[in-house]
N, C-alpha and C positions, 0 to 999 in steps of 0.2 A: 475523537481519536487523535486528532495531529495536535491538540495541546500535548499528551502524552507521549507523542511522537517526540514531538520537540524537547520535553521535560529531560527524555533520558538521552535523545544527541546531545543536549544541553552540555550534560556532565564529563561527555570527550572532549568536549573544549573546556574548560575548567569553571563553568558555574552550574552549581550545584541543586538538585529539587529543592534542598532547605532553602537555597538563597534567594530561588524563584517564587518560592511558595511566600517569602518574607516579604520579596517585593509589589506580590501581587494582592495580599493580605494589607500594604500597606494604600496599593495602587484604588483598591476597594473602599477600606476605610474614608480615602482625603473624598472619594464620590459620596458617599453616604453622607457624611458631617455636612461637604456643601451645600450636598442639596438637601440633608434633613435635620439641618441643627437642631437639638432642642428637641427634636419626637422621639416617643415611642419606638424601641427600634429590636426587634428578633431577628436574628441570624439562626438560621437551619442547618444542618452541616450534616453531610454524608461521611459514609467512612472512608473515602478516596481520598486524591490530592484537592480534591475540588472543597470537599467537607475542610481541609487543614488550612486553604485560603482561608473562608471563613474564619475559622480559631483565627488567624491570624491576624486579619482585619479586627476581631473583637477585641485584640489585645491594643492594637492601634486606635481604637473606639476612646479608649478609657477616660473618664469624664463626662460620655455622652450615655441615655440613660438606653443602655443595650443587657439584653437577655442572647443566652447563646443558648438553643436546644439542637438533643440529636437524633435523627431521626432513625437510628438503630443502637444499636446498648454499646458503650464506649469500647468494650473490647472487642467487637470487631472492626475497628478503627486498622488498617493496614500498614498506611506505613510509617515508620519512625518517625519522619519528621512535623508528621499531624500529631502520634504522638503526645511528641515534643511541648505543641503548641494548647494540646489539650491540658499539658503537667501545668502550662503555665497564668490559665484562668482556674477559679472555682468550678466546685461542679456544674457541669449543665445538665441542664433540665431535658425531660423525654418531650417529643413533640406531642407524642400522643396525649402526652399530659397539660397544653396548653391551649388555653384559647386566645386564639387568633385575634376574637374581638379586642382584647385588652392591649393590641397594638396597632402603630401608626402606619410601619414599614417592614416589611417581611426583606429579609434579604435570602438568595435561595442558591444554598451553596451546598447540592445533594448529590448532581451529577452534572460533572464542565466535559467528559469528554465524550459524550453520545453514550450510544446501547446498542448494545445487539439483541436481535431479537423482541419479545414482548416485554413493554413495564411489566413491574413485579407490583401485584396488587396492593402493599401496602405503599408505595410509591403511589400509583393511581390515586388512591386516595389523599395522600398527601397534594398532589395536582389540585385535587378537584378541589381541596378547602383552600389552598393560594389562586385559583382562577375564580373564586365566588368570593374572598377578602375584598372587603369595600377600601382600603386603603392601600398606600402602592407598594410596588413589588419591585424588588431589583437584583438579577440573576448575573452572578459570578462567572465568566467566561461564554458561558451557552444556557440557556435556559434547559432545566429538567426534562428530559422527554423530550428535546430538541429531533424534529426527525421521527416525530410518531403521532399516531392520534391523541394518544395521551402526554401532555406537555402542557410546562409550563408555558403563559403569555403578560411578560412582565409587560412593568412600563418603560423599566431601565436596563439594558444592559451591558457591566462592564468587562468587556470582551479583552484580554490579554494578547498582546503581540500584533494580532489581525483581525480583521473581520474572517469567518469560519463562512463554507460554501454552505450557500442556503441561506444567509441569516438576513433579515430585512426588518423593518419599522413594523411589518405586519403580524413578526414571529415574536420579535425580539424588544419593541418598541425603543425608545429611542437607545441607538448604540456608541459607546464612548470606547474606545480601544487605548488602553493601558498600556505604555512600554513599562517590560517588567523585567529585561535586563538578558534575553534570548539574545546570543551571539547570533549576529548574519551565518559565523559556519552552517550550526548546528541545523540550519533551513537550505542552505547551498548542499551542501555533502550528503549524501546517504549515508543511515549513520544504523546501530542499531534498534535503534527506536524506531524506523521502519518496520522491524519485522512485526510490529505489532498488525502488519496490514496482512500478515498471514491468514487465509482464509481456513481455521481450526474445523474441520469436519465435525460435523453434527455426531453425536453416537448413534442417531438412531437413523444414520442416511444406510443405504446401500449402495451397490455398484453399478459407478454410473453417475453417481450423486456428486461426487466430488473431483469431478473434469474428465471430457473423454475428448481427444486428442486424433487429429488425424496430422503422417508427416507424408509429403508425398515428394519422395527423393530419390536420388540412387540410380543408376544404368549403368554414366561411363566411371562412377566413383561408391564404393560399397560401405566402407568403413562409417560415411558423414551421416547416415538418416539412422544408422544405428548409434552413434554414439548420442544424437538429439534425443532419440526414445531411451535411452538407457536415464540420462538427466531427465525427462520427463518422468519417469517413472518414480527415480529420487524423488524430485519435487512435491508426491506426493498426489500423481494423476493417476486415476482409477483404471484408464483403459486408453493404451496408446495403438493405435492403429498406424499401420504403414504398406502405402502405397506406393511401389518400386516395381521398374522393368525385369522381364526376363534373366536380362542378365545377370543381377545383383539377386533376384529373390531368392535363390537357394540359399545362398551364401548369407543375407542377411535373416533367414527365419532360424537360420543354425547357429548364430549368434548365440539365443537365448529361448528358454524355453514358455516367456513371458510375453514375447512380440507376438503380435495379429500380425500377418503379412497376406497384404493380398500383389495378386501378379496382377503385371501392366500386360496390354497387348504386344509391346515390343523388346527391342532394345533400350531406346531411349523413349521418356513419356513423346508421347504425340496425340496427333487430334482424337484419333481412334478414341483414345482415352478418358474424355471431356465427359462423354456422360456416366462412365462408374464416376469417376471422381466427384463430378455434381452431387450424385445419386450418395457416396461415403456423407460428404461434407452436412448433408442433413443431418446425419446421425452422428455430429461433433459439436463442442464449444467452442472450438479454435482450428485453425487451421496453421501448420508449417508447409512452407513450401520455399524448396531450393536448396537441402544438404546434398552433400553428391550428386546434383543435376544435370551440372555439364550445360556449354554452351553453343547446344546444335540446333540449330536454326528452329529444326519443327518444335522442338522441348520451348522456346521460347514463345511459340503462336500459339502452343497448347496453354500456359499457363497466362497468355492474355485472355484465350477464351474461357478460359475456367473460373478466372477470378471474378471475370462477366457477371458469373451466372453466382458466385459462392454467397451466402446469407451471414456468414458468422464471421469474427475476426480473422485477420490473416497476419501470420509474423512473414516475412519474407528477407530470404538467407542467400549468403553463400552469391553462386552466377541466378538465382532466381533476381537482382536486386538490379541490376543493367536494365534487362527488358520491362520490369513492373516499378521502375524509378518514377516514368513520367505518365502512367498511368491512373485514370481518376477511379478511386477506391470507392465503392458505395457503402464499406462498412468501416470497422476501425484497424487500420494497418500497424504494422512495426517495421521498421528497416534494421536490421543487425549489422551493418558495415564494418569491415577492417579498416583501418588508415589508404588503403590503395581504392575501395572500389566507396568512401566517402570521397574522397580527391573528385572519383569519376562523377558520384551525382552531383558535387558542387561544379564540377565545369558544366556539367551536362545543363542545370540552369543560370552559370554563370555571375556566380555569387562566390563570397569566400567566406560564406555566416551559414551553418548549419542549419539554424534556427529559417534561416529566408525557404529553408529547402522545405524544409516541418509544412511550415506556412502555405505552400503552394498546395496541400491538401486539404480536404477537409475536417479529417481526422486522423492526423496521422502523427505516429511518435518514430523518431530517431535514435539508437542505442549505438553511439559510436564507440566499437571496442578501442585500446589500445592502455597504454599506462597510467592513464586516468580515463576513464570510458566519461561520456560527456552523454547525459538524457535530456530529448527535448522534444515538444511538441511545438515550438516556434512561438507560444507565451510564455509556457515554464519553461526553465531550465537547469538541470543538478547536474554536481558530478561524484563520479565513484571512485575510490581511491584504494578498495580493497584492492588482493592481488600480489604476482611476486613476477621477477623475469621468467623464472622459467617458464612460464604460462606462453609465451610466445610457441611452444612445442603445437604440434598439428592436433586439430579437435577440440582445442578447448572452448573455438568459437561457435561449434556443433553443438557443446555442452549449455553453450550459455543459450544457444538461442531453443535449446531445448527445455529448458528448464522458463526461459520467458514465456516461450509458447504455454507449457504447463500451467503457468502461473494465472495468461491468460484462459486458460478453460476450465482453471478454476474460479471462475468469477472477479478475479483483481484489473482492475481498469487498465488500459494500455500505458499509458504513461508510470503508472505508480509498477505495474508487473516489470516494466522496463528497467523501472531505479533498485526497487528490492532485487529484480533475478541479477542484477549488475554485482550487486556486493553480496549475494549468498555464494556465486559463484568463482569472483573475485577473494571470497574468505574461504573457502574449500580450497581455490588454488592454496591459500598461506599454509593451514592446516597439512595441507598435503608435502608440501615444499618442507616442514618440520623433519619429517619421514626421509621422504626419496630426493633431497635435494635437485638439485638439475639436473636429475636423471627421473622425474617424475612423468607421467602421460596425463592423454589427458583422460581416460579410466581412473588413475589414480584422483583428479579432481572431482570425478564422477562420485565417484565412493566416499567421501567425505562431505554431499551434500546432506545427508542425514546426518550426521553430526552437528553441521551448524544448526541445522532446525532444532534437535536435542538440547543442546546447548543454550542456543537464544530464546528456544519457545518455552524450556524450564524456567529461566528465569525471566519472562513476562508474566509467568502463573499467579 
């Protein structure tokens, strides 16, 4: 998937799939002729961008004695610039039509950017004649099936931009990484080719399947756990639960007629509280804690007690991020910080590199909002650019850390939930700001998070 990633940020900074696809087709060929001057040589080719490297490299072949086959019928060939690459050799051959004995070097250019789900059994099969080929193998970006029981295990492969997580001598055998002309942006920025990490609900899940969400907020502040479940709900989470004091719960379950609201024992959370809350968090993916929380004393010893005991991720917001800054996580955290209460964790360990602060966890990622929001887990680091001024209006930081949260309990890992919810959020602001100029809320940003998904997950289709 992050080949792909990268393909379409690619083209916000101005180099294009064709250009990549040329150079990577080219980056391929100069490895094949090195090391197989002179053999027998079949190129495979899927109907992806990965299938168009190949054509491409085979057009870079020429002179060397190369067959190109495909291994599904040319017109489900995607996109234009494979195409392209197909108009510009002779026919190729069906796979199914060839025997493998009759060559030296398979090159396997079927699938470069992973699967979801199961191989598709004529694929399997294609596997299992390149894993029992007596001569060698050399796979274009990631071997076939990369990430599954069924997969390809070249001898060679040439891996474009990076080494890809997971890939070693044992999967991949030996690995040569291609520069193929990926702008540093397009790997810095969060771009649209993120959304490809959206996690697309099965049709056949039900409720429940696709994230269930607990926030637990609200007392001396009522607006902020609602506006996070309103974005979680956007985002696409099946069942947003929220747990708020006395004071706030009437008023937050009238909100909407879609909110779980359960009541705290008090005004503000306190101890009392600790074991419903344990008792909720079992039955979530994720945990928010800290919209409208407020900073009284007991609310802060409750949610060091709580976090104790909690099994699943936790995003932590708002005044929840003071008392659980220097706190050791036993699962995977998020920090959502404004400009003022980052200032506070960077004194607080005395550092002025966000990343030093990441780092002091074990697993923890940072989502600094502001005019360019900055994600990091203190190895990686991106930044987000979506976004407009008006966005500074109240709640939109509820929204975003709503919508993280979600993304978390739909399965997307903390740090990647961090950099997507940054720029779906930050591109609802723009969207929105089209409309209600600087007089926008942040409900107006709320409501335009389904459009982005519309928008960018139509055109991933």
């Amino acid at each position: 998937m992050d080949s792909k990633i990268l393909d379409i940020n690619s083209e916000v900074f101005g180099v294009t799939v064709d250009e990549l696809m040329d150079n990577a087709g080219v980056a391929l060929a100069d490895v094949v002729r090195d090391m197989y001057r002179g053999k027998r040589i079949l190129i495979v080719c899927g109907n992806g961008n990965n299938g168009g490297d190949g054509l491409a490299a085979a057009y870079h072949l020429a002179g060397e004695k190369v067959t190109v086959a495909l291994l599904s019928p040319p017109e489900r060939i995607r996109s234009e610039a494979s195409k392209m690459r197909l108009g510009m050799l002779r026919m190729p051959k069906q796979f199914s039509d060839v025997d493998v004995n009759d060559y030296d070097v398979i090159v396997d250019c079927v699938l470069g950017t992973g699967i979801r789900g199961e191989v598709r059994d004529y694929v399997v099969d294609y596997v299992l004649r390149l894993n029992t080929f007596l001569g060698a193998v050399v796979s274009a970006d990631i071997p076939t099936g990369f990430g599954t029981p069924d997969a390809v295990v070249p001898d060679v492969t040439v891996t474009f931009h990076d080494i890809k997580d997971g890939m070693n001598e044992n999967n991949c055998g030996t690995i040569i990484v291609a520069d193929i002309g990926i702008p540093p942006e397009a790997e810095f920025f969060v771009g649209p080719g993120d959304m490809l990490r959206y996690p697309i609900p099965d049709f056949r899940s039900h409720k429940g399947q696709n994230g269930r969400l607990l926030i637990i907020g609200g007392g001396p502040y009522i607006g902020a756990p609602a506006l996070a479940a309103m974005a979680a709900e956007r985002i696409g989470v099946d069942l947003v639960r929220i747990a708020t004091p006395k004071r706030s719960f009437v008023q937050i379950s009238s909100m909407s007629p879609t909110f779980i609201t359960f009541e705290l024992s008090g005004d503000v959370v306190n101890m009392d509280d600790v074991p419903m809350l344990v008792e909720m968090s079992r039955n979530a993916d994720a945990v928010l804690i800290g919209p409208g929380i407020g900073t009284d004393e007991r609310t802060a010893k409750t949610m060091l007690k709580f976090v104790g005991s909690c099994k699943v991720p936790v995003i932590v917001d708002a005044d929840a991020i003071a008392p659980l800054s220097k706190h050791k996580f036993k699962v995977p955290v998020i920090f959502t910080p404004n400009g003022k209460e980052l200032d506070r964790m960077l004194d607080a360990y005395g550092t002025e590199f966000i990343e030093d602060v990441a780092m002091k966890f074990k697993d923890a990622v940072i989502v600094s909002k502001g005019d360019v929001d900055v994600i990091t887990d203190g190895r990686r680091t991106r930044q987000n650019e979506t976004g407009c001024p008006a966005m500074t209006v109240g709640g939109t930081g509820d929204a975003l850390a709503g919508i993280v949260a979600g993304l978390v309990s739909k399965g997307v890992d903390t740090f990647n939930a961090g950099c997507l919810g940054a720029y779906i959020c930050g591109l609802a602001g723009e969207f929105a700001f089209i409309d209600y100029s600087y007089g926008l809320t942040a409900l107006d940003v709320i409501e335009y998070i389904p459009v982005v998904l519309k928008e960018h997950l139509e055109i991933m289709e």
